[in-house]
C-alpha positions in Angstrom: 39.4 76.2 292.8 40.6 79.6 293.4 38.8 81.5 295.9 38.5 84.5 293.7 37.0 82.4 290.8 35.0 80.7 292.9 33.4 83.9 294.2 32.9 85.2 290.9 30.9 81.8 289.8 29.0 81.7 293.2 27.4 85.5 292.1 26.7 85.1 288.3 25.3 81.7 289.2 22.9 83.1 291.8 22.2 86.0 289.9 21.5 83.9 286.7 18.9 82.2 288.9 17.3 85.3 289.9 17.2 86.4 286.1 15.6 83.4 285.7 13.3 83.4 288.6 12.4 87.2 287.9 11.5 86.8 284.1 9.3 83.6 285.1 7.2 86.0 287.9 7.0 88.3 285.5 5.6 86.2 282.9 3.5 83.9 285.3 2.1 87.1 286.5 1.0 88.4 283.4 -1.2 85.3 283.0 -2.6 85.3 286.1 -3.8 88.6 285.5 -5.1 87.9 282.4 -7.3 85.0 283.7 -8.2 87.3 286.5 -6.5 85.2 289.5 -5.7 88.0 291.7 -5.2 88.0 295.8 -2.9 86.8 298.0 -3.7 83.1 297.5 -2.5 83.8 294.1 0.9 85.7 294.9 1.7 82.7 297.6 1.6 80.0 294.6 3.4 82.7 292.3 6.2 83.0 295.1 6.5 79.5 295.9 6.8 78.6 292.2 9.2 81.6 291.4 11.2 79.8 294.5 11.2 76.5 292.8 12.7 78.1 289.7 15.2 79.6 291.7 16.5 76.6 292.8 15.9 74.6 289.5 17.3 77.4 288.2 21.3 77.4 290.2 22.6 74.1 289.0 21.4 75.0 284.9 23.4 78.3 285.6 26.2 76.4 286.9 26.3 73.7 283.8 25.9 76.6 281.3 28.7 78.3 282.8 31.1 75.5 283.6 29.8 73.1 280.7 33.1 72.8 279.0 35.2 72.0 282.5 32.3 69.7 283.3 32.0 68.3 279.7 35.9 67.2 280.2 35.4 65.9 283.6 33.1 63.4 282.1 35.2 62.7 279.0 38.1 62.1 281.0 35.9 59.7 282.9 35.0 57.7 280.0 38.7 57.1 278.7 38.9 59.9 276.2 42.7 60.7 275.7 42.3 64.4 274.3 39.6 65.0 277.3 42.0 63.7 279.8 45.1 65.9 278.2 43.0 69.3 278.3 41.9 68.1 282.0 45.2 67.5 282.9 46.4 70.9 281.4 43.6 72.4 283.3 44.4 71.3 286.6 48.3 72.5 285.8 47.6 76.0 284.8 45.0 76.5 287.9 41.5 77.2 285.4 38.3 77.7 286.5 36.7 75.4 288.1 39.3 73.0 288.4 42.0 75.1 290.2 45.7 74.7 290.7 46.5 70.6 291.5 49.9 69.8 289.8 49.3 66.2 291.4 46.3 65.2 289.2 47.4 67.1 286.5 50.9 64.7 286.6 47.9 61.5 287.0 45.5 63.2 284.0 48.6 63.4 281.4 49.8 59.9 282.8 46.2 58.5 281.4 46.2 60.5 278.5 50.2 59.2 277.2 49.5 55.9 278.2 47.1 56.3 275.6 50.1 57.4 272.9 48.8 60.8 273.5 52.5 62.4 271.9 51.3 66.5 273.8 50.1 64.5 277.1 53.9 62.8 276.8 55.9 65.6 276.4 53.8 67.9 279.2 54.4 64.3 281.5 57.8 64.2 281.0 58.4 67.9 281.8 56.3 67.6 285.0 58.7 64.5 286.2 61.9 66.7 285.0 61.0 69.5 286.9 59.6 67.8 289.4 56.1 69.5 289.8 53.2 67.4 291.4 55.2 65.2 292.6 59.1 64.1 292.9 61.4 64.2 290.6 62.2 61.4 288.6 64.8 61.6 285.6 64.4 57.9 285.2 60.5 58.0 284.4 61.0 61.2 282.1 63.7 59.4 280.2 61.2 56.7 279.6 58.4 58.3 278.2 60.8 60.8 276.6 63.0 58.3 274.6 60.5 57.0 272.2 59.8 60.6 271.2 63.3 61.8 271.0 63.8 58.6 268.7 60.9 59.9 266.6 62.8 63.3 265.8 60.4 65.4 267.9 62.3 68.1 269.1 61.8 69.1 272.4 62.1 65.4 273.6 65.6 64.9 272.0 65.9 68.2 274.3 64.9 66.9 277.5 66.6 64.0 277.2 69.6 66.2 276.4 68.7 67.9 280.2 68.2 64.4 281.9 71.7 63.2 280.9 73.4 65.8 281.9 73.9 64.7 285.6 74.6 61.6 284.3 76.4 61.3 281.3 78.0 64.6 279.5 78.8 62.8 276.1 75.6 60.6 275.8 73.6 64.3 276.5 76.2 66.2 274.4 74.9 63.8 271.6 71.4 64.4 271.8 72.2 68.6 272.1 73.8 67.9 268.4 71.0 65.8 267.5 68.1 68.6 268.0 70.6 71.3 266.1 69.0 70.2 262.9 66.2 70.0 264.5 65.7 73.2 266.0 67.3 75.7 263.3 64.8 75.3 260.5 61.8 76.1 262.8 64.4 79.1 264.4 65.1 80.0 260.7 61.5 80.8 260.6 61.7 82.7 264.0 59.3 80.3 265.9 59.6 81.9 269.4 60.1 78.8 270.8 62.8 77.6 268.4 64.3 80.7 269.1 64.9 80.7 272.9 66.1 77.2 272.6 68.2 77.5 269.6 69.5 80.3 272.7 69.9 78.1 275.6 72.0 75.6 272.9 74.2 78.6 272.2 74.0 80.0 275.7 75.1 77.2 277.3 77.6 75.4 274.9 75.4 72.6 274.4 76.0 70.5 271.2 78.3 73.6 269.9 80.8 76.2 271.0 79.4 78.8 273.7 78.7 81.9 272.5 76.1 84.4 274.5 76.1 86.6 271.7 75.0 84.3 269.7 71.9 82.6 271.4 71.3 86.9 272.3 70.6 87.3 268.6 68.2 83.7 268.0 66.5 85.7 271.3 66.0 89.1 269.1 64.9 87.4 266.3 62.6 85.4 268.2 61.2 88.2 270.4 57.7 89.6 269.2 55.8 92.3 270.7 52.9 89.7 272.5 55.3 87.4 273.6 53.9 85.0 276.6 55.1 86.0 280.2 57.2 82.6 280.0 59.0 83.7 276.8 58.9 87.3 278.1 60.9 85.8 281.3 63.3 84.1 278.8 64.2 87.3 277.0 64.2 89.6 280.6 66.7 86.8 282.0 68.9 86.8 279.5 69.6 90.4 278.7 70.3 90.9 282.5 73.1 88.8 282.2 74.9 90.3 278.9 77.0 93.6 278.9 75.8 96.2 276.5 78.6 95.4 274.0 77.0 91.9 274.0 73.8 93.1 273.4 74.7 95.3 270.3 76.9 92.9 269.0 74.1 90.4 269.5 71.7 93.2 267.9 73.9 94.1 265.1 74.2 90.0 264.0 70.2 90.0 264.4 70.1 92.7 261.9 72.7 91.0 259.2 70.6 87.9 259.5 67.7 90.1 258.7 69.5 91.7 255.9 70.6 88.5 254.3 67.3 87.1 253.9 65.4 90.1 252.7 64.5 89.4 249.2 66.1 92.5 246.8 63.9 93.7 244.0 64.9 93.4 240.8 66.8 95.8 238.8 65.5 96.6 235.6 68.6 96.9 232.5 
């Protein structure tokens, strides 16, 4: 758990349990007063019950405020695929209560796609690509990414693409051309992610003729104003690396494409 987070949980938790504590006094005091219990006989049991609420008090604060981490915990437990994938992608992006562990998030998403969970799969076989909590293993993401790619999903005919590469150009050449017509209906339709993959196709001459330009002006159309930061990297990275003439060639083919496929009203006789 982040020690920040943490922090934060450790105050509203004991300060939810004095809320708790306080409104009980204040309550338990009122009665007392009404029935005319008064003295310091009185206040001890008061303060020694307000004490007990306290403490019965923390771990309810903590369930209520961590329920759904906890909720998944348990899930996960019990087998349930979807619980262990949102655990899994918990533990990867570092939330709450679960903090940053790339190594059970590789083990949560293992359970969850041995399962046939097809998101646990894909998020599996980018952690053995990459290489994140734990070594890499091209071998074991080829595995689990095959069956996808065979299945027409598009970012696994990708990675497998990526996994070849090292090994053998034409057999990941083929797979590049196979996610073309994959890719360029969803980048027609200027899915961000299409967009900045449709790129790195173009970019890097996989599956068709190189052409920075090109994959620049998928990137324009595929920029919007509350991109991600990972998209947002994407698009930074690669307008560092083209000239300005790239860029407003790249620019003016964006625009064309624009042009072509806005609808013209029609013209009365």
């Amino acid at each position: 758990m982040d020690a920040s987070y943490a922090q934060i949980t450790l105050l509203i938790v004991v300060f939810s349990a004095l809320g708790a504590a306080l409104v009980w006094s204040i309550g338990h005091g009122i009665y007392l007063n009404r029935i005319g219990s008064r003295g310091w006989a009185s206040t001890r049991r008061l303060l020694i019950k307000a004490g007990l609420v306290f403490i019965l008090a923390l771990p309810a604060a903590f369930l209520i405020r961590e329920w759904d981490t906890v909720r998944l915990l348990v899930e996960a437990r019990l087998g349930k695929a979807e619980a262990q994938f949102q655990l899994a992608r918990c533990y990867q992006r570092g939330e709450g209560l679960t903090g940053h562990r790339l190594d059970l998030a590789r083990a949560w998403y293992l359970k969850a796609a041995e399962q046939q969970h097809v998101e646990a799969q894909l998020s599996l076989v980018r952690l053995y690509f990459f290489g994140e909590g734990g070594p890499r293993d091209f071998s074991a993401a080829q595995r689990w990414a095959k069956p996808l790619a065979d299945r027409q999903n598009v970012d696994a005919v990708l990675l497998m693409g990526e996994s070849l590469e090292a090994q053998s150009a034409p057999e990941a050449q083929a797979y590049f051309v196979k996610a073309l017509p994959l890719l360029q209906p969803l980048a027609d339709q200027r899915n961000t992610q299409a967009c900045i993959n449709l790129a790195g196709l173009y970019w890097n001459g996989r599956g068709l003729p190189k052409d920075p330009v090109e994959a620049w002006k998928w990137l324009l159309l595929g920029a919007k104003p509350n991109m991600d930061p990972f998209h947002r990297l994407a698009f930074d990275q690669y307008q560092k690396a083209l000239s300005p003439a790239q860029q407003s060639e790249g620019r003016s083919r964006a625009e064309a494409w624009l042009k072509a496929r806005t609808p013209h009203p029609a013209t009365g006789s």
